[in-house]
Wavefront OBJ file of the C-alpha trace (Angstrom):
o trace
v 82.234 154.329 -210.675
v 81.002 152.574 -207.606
v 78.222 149.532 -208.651
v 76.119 148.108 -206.092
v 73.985 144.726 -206.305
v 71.464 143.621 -204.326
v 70.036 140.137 -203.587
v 67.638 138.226 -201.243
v 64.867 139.508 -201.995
v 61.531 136.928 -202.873
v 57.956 136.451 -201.820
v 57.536 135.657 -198.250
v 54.818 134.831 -196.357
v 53.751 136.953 -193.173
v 55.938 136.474 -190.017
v 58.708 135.173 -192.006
v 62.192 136.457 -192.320
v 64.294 137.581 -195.153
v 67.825 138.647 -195.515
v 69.184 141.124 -198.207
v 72.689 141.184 -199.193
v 74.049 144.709 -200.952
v 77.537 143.637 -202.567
v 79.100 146.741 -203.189
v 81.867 147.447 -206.202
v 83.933 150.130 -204.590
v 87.608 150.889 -203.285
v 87.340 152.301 -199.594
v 83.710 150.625 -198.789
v 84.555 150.978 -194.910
v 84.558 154.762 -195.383
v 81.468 154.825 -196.892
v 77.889 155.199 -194.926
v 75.474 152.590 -196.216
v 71.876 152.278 -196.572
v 68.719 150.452 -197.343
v 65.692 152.254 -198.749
v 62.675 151.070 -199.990
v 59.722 152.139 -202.476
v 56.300 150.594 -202.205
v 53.825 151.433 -205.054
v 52.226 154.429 -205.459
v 54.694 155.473 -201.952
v 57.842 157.862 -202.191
v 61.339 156.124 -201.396
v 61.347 156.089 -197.695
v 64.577 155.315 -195.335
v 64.726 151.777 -193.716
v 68.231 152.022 -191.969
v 71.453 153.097 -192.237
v 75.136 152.294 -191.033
v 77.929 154.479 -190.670
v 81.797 153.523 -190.489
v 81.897 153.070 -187.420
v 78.467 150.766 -187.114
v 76.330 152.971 -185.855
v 73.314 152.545 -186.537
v 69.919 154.432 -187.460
v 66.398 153.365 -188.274
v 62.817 154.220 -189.369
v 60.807 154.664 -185.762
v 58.150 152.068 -187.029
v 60.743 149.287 -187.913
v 62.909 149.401 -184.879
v 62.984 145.896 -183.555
v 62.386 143.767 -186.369
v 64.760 144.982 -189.128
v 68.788 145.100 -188.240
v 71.254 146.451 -190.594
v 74.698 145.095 -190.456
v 78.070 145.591 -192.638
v 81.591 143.253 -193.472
v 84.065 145.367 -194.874
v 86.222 142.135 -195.822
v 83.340 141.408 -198.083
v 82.116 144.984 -198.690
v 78.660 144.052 -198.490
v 75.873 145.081 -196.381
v 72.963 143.160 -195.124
v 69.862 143.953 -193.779
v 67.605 140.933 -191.732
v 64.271 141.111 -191.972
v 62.126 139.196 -189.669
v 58.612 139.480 -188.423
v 57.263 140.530 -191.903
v 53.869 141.671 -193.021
v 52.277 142.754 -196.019
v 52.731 146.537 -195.613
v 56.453 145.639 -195.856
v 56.038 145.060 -199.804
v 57.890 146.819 -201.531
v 61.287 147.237 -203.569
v 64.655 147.743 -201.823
v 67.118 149.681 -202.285
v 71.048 149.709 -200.737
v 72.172 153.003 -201.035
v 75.949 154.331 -200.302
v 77.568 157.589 -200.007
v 81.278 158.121 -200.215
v 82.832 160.394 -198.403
v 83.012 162.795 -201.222
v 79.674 163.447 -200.597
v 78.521 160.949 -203.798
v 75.594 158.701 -203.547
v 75.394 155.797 -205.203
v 71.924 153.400 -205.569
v 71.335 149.926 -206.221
v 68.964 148.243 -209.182
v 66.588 147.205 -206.286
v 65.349 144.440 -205.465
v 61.900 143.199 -204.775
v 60.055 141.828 -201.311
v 56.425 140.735 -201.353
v 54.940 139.678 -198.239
v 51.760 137.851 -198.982
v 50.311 134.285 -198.060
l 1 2 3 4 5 6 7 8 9 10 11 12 13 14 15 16 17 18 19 20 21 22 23 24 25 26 27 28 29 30 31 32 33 34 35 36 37 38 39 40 41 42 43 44 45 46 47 48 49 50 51 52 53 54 55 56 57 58 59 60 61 62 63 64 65 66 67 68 69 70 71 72 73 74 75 76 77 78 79 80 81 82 83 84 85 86 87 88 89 90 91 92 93 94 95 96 97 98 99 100 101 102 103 104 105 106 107 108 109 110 111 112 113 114 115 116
C-alpha cells in the first residue's frame, strides 16, 4: 500500500512563496505520474499540476507561471514551488499519484492560507 505525506504548507502572506514537499512510500515511484491538487472551501478538488515519468509537465491555465512542479526519484518525493501567492490560492493540497496499474493514491493534505 503506497502512503504519501505532504509538508510545507503554512500561512503566507500575499506575494510570498511556499514550497510543498510530497514524500512518497512506494517501490517504483519513477514509474508513477504525480500530482498536486487542491480543495478550497465550499470548491470541488481542482488539478494544480502534474508530472509524468519522464518530467513532463502539465498545469491549470490560470497558474501557469507562478507554480512549478518538480520530482527526485532518489528521494521519491515531489515538490511543487509556489511563488507569487494570493489569497484565492487558500486552500488544502493534495499530492496525488497513480501507479501504473492504473491505482491512485492521495495524500492527508496539507493546508496553505494566504492572508496578511
Amino acid at each position: 500500500q503506497a502512503q504519501l505525506v505532504e509538508s510545507g504548507g503554512g500561512l503566507v502572506q500575499p506575494g510570498g512563496s511556499l514550497r510543498l514537499s510530497c514524500a512518497a512510500s512506494v517501490r517504483g515511484f519513477s514509474f508513477y505520474i504525480m500530482g498536486w491538487y487542491r480543495q478550497a472551501p465550499g470548491k470541488q478538488r481542482e488539478m494544480v499540476a502534474t508530472i509524468g515519468t519522464n518530467e513532463n509537465t502539465r498545469y491549470a491555465d490560470s497558474l501557469k507561471g507562478r507554480f512549478t512542479i518538480s520530482r527526485d526519484n532518489a528521494k521519491n518525493t515531489v515538490y511543487l514551488q509556489m511563488n507569487s501567492l494570493k489569497p484565492e490560492d487558500t486552500a488544502v493540497y493534495y499530492c496525488n499519484g497513480l501507479s501504473p496499474f492504473g491505482t491512485t493514491y492521495w495524500g492527508q493534505g496539507t493546508q496553505v492560507t494566504v492572508s496578511s
